[in-house]
mmCIF file as gemmi writes it, N, C-alpha and C atoms, coordinates in Angstrom:
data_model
loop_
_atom_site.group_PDB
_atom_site.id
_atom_site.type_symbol
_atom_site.label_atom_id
_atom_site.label_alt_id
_atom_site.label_comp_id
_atom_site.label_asym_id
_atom_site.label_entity_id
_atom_site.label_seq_id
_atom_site.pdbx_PDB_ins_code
_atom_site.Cartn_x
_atom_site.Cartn_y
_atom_site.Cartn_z
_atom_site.occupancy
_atom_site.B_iso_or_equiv
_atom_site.pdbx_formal_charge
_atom_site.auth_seq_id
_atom_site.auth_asym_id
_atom_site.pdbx_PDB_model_num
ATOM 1 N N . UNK Axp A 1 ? 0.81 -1.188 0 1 0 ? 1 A 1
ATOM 2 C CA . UNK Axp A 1 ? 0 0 0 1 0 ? 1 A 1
ATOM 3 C C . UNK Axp A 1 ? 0.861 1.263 0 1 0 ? 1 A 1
ATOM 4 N N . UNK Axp A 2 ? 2.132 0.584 0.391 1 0 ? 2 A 1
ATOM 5 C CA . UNK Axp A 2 ? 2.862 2.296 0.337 1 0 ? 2 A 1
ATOM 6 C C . UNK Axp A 2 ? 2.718 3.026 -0.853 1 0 ? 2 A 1
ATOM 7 N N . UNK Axp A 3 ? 3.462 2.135 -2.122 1 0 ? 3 A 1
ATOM 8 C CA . UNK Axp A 3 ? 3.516 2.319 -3.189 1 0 ? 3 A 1
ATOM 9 C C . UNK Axp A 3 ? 2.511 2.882 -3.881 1 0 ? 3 A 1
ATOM 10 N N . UNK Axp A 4 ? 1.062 2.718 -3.603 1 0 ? 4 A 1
ATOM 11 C CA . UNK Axp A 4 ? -0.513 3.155 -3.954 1 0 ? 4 A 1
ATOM 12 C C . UNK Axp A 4 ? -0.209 4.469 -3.406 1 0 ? 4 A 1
ATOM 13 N N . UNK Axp A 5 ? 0.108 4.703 -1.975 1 0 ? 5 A 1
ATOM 14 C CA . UNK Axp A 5 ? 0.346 6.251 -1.259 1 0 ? 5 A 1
ATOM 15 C C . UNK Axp A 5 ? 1.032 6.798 -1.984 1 0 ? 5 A 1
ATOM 16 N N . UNK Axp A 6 ? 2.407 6.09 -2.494 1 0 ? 6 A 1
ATOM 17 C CA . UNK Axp A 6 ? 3.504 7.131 -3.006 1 0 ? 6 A 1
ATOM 18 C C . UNK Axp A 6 ? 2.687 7.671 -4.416 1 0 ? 6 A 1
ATOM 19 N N . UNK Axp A 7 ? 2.036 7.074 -5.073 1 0 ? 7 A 1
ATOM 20 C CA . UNK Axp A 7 ? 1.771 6.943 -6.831 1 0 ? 7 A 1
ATOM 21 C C . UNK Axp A 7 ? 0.62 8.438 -6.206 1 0 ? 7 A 1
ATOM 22 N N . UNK Axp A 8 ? 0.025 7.914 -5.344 1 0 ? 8 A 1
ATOM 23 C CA . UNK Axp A 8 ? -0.96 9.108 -5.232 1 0 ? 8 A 1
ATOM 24 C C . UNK Axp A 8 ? -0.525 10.68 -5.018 1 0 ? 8 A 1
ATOM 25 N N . UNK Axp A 9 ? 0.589 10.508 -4.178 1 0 ? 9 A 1
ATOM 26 C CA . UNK Axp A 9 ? 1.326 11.716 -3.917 1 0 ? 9 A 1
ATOM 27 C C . UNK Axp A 9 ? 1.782 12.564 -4.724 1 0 ? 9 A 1
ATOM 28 N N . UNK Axp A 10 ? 3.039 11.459 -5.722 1 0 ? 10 A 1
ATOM 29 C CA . UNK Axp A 10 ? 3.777 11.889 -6.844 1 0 ? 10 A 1
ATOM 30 C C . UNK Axp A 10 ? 2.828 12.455 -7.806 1 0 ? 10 A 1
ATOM 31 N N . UNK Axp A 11 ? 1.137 11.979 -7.762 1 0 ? 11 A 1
ATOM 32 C CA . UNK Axp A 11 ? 0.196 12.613 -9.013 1 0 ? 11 A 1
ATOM 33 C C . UNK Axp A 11 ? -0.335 14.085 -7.76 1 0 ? 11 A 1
ATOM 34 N N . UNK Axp A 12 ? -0.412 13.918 -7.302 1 0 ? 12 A 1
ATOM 35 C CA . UNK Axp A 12 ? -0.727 15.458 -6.139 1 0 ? 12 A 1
ATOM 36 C C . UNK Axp A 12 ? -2.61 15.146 -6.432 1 0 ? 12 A 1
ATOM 37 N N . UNK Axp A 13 ? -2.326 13.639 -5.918 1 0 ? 13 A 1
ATOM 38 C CA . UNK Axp A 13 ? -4.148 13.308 -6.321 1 0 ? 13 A 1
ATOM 39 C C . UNK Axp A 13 ? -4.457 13.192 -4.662 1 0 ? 13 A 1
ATOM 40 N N . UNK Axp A 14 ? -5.9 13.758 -4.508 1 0 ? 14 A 1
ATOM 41 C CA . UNK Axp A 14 ? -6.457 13.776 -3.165 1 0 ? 14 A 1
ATOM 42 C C . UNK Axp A 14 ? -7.054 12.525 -3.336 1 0 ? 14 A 1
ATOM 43 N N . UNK Axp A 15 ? -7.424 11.774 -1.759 1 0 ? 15 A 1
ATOM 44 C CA . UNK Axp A 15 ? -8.079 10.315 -1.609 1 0 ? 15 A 1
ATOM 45 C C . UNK Axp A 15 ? -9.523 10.933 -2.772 1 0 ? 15 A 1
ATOM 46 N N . UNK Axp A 16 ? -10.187 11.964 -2.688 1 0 ? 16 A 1
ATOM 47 C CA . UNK Axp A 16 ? -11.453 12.32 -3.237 1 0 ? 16 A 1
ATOM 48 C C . UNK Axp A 16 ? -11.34 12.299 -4.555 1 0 ? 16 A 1
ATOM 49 N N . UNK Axp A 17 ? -10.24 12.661 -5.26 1 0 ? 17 A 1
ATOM 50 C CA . UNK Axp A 17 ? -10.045 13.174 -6.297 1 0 ? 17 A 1
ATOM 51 C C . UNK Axp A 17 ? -10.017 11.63 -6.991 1 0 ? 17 A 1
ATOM 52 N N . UNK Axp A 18 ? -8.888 11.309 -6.32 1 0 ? 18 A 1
ATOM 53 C CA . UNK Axp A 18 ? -8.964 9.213 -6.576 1 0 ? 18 A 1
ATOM 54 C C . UNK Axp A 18 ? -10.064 8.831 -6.974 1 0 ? 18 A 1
ATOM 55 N N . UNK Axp A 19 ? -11.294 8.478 -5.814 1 0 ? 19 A 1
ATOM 56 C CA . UNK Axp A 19 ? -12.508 8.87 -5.64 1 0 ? 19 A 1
ATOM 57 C C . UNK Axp A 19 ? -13.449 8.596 -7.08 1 0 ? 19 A 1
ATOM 58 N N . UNK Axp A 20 ? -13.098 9.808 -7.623 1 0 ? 20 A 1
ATOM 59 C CA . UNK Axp A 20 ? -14.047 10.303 -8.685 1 0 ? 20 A 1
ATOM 60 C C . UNK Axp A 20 ? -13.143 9.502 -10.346 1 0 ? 20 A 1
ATOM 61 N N . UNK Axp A 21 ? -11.822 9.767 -9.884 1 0 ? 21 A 1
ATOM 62 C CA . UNK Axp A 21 ? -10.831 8.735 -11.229 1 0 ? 21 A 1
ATOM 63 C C . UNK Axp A 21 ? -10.897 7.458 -11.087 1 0 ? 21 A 1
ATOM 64 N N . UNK Axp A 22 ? -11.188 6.419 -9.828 1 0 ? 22 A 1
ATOM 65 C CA . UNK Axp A 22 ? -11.584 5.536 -10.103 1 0 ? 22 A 1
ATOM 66 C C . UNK Axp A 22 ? -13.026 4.262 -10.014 1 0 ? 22 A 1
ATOM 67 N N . UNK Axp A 23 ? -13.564 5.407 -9.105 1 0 ? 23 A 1
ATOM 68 C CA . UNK Axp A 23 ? -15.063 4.31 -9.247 1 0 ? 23 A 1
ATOM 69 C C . UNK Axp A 23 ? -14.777 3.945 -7.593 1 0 ? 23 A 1
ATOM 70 N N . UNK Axp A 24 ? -13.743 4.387 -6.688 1 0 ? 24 A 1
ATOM 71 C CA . UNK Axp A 24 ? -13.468 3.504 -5.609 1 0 ? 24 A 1
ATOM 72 C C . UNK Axp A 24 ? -14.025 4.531 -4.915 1 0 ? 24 A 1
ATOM 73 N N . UNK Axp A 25 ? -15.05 4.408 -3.303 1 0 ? 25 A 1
ATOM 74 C CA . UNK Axp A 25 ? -15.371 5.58 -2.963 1 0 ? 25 A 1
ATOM 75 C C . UNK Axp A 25 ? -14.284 5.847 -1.97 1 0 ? 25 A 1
ATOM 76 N N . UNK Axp A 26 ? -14.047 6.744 -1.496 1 0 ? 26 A 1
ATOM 77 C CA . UNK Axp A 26 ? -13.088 7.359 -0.471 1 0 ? 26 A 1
ATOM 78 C C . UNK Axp A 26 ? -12.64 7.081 0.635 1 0 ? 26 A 1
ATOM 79 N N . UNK Axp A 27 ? -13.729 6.549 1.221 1 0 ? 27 A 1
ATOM 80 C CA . UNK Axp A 27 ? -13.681 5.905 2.905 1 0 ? 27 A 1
ATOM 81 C C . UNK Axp A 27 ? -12.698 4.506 2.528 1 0 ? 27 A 1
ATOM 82 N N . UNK Axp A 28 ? -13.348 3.399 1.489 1 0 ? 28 A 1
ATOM 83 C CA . UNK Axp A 28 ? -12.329 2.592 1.093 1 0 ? 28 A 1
ATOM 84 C C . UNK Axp A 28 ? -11.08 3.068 1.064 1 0 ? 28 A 1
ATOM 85 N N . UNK Axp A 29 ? -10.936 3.738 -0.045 1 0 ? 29 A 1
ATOM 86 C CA . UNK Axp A 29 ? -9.367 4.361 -0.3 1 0 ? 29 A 1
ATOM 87 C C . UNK Axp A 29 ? -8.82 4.599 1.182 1 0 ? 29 A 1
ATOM 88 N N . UNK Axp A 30 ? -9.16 5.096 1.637 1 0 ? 30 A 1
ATOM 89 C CA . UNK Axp A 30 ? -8.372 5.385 3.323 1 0 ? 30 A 1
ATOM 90 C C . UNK Axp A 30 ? -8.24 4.588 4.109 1 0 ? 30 A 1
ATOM 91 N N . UNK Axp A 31 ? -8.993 3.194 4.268 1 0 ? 31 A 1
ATOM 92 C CA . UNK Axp A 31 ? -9.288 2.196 5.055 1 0 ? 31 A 1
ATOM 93 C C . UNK Axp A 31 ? -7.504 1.535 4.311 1 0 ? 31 A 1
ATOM 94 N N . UNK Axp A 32 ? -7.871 1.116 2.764 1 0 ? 32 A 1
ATOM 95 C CA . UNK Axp A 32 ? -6.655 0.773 1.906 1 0 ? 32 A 1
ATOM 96 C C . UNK Axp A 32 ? -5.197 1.267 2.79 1 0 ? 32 A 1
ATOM 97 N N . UNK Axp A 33 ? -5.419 2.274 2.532 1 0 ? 33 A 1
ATOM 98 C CA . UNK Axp A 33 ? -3.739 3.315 2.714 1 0 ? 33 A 1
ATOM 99 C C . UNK Axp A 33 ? -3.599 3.134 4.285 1 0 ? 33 A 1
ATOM 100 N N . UNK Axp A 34 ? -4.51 2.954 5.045 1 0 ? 34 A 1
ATOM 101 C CA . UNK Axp A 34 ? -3.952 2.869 6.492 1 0 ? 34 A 1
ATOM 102 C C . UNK Axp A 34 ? -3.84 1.202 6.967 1 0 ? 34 A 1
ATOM 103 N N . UNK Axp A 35 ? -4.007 0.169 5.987 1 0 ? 35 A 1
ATOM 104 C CA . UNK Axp A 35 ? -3.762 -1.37 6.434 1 0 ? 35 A 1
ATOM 105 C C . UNK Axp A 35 ? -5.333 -1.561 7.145 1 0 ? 35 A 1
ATOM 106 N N . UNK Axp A 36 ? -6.213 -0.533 7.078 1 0 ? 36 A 1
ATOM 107 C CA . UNK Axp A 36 ? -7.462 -1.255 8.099 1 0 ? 36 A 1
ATOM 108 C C . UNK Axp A 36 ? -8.119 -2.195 7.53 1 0 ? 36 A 1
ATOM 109 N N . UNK Axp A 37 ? -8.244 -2.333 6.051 1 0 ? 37 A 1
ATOM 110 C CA . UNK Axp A 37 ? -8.887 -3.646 5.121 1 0 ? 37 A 1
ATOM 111 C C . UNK Axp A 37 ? -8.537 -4.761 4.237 1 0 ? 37 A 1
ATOM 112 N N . UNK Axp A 38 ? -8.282 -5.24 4.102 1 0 ? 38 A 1
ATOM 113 C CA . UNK Axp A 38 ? -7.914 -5.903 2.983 1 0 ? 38 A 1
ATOM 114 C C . UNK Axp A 38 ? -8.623 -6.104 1.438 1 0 ? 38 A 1
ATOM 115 N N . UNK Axp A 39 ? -8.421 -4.842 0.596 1 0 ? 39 A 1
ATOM 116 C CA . UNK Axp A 39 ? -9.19 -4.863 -0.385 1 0 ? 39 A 1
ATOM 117 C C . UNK Axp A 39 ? -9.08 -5.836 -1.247 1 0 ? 39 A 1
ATOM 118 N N . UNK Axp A 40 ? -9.932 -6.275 -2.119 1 0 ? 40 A 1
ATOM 119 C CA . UNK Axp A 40 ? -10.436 -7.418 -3.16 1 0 ? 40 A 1
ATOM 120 C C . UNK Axp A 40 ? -9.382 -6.927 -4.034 1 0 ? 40 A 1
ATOM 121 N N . UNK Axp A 41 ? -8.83 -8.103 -5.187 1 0 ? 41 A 1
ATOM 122 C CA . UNK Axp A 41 ? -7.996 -7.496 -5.629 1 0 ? 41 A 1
ATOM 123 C C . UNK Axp A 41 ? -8.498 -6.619 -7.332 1 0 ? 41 A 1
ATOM 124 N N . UNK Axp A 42 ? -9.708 -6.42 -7.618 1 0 ? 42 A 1
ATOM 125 C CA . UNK Axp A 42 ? -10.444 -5.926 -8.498 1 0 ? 42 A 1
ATOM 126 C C . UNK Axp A 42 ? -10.053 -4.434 -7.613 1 0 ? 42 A 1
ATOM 127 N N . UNK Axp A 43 ? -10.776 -4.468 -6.39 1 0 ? 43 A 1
ATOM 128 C CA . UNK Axp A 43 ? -10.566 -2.372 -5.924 1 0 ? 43 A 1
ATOM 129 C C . UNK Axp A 43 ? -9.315 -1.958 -6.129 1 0 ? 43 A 1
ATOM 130 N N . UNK Axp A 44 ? -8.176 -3.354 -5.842 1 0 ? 44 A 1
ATOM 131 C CA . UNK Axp A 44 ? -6.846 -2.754 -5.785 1 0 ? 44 A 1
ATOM 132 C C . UNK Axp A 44 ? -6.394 -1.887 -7.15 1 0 ? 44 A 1
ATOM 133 N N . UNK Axp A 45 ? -6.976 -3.329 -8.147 1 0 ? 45 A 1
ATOM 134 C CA . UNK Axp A 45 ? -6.726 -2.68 -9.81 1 0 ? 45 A 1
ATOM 135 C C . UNK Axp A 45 ? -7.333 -1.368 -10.596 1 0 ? 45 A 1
ATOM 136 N N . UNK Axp A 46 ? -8.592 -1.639 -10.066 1 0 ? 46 A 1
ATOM 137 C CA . UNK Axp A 46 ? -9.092 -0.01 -10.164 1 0 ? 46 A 1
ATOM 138 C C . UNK Axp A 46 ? -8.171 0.673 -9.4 1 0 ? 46 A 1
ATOM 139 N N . UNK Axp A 47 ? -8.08 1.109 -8.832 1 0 ? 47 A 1
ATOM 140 C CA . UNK Axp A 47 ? -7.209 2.314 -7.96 1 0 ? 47 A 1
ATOM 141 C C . UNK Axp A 47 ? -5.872 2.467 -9.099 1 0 ? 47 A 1
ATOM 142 N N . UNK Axp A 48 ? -5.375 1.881 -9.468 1 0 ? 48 A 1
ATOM 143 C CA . UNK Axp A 48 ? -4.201 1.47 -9.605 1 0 ? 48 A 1
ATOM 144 C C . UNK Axp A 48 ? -3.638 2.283 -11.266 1 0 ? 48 A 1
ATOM 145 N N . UNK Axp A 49 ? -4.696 1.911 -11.642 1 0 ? 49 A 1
ATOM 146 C CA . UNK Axp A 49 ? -5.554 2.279 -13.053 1 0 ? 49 A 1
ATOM 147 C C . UNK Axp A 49 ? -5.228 3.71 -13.065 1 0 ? 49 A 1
ATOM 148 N N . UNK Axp A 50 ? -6.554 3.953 -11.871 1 0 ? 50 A 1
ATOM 149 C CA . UNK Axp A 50 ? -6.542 5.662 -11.84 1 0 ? 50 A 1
ATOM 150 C C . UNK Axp A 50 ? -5.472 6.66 -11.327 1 0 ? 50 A 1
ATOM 151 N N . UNK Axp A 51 ? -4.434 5.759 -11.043 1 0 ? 51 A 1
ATOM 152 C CA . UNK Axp A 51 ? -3.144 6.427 -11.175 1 0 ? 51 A 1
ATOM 153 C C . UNK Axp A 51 ? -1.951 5.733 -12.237 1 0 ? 51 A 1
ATOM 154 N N . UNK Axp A 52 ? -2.313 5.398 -12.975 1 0 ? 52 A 1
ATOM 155 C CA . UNK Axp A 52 ? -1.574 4.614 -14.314 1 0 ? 52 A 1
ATOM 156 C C . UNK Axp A 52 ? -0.654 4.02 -13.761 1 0 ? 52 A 1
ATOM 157 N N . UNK Axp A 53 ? -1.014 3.012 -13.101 1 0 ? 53 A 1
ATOM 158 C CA . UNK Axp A 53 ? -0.033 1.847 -12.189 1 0 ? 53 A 1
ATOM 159 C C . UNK Axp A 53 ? -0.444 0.644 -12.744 1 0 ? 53 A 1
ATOM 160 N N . UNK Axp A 54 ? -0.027 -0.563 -12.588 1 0 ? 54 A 1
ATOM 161 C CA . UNK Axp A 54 ? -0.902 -1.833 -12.519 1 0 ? 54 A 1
ATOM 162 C C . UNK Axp A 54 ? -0.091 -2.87 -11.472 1 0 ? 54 A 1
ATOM 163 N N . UNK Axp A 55 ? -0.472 -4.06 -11.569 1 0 ? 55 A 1
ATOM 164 C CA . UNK Axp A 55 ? -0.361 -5.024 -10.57 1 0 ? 55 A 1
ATOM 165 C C . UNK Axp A 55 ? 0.677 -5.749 -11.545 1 0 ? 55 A 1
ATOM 166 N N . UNK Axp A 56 ? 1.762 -5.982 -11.189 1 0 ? 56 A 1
ATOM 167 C CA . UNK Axp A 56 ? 2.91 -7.314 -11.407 1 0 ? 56 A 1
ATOM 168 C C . UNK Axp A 56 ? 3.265 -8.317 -10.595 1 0 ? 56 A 1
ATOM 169 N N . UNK Axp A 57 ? 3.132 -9.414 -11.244 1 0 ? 57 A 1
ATOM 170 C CA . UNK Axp A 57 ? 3.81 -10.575 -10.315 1 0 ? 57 A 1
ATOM 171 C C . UNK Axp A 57 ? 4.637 -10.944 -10.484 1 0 ? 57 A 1
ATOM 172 N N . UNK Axp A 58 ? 5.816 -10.749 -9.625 1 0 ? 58 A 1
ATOM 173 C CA . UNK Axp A 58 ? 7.145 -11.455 -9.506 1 0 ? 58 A 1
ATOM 174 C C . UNK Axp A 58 ? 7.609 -12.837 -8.954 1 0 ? 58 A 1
ATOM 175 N N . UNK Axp A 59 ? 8.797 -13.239 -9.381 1 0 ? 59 A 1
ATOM 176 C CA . UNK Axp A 59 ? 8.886 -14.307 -8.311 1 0 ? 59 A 1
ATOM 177 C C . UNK Axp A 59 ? 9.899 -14.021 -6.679 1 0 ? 59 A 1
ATOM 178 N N . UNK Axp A 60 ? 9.429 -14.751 -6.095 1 0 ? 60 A 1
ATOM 179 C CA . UNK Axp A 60 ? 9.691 -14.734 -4.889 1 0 ? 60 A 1
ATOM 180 C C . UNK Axp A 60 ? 11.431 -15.389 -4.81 1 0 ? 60 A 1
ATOM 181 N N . UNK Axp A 61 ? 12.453 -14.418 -4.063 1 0 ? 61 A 1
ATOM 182 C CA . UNK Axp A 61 ? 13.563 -14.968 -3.8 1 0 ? 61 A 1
ATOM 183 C C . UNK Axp A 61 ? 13.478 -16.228 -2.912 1 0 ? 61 A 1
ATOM 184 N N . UNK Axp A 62 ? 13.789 -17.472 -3.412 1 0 ? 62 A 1
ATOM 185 C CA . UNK Axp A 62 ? 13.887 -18.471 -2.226 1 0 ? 62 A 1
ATOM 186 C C . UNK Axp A 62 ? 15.008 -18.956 -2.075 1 0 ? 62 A 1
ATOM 187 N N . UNK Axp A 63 ? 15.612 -18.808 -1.028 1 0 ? 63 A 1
ATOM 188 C CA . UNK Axp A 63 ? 17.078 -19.326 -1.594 1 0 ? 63 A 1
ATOM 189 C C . UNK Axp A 63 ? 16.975 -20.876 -0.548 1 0 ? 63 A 1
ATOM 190 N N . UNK Axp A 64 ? 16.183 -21.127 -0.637 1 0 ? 64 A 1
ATOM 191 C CA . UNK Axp A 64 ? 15.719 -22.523 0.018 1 0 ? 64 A 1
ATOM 192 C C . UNK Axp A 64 ? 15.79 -23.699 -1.123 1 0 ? 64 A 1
ATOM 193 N N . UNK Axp A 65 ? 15.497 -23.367 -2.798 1 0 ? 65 A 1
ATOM 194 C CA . UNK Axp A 65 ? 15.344 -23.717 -3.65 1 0 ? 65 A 1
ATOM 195 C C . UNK Axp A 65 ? 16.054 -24.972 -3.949 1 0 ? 65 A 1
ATOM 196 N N . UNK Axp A 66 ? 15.402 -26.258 -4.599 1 0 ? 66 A 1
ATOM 197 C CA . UNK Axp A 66 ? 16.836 -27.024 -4.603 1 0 ? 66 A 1
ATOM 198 C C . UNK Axp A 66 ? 16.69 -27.583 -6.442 1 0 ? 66 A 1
């Protein structure tokens, strides 16, 4: 979620402003950014959207690996 905070910052976008760019209402968005919810990962992608971000999956370092 930091990264969602930082993207929001770097655009000088308000949680409201978010809000209205992505379909997500506001109280969510804040619940998001402070760890109080665990959003679905559809709200995450919207949001994400409305700051021209998206979701990547990497792989995980394991150095357990054999």
């Amino acid at each position: 979620m930091c990264e969602l905070i930082d993207a929001r910052n770097e655009k000088g976008i308000s949680q409201k402003k978010l809000e209205v760019l992505s379909g997500v209402r506001q109280p969510v968005i804040a619940r998001m950014e402070t760890g109080e919810t665990n959003p679905r990962l559809d709200t995450v992608l919207k949001v994400l959207a409305a700051l021209g971000k998206t979701l990547v999956i990497v792989p995980l370092n394991n150095t357990n690996k054999k």
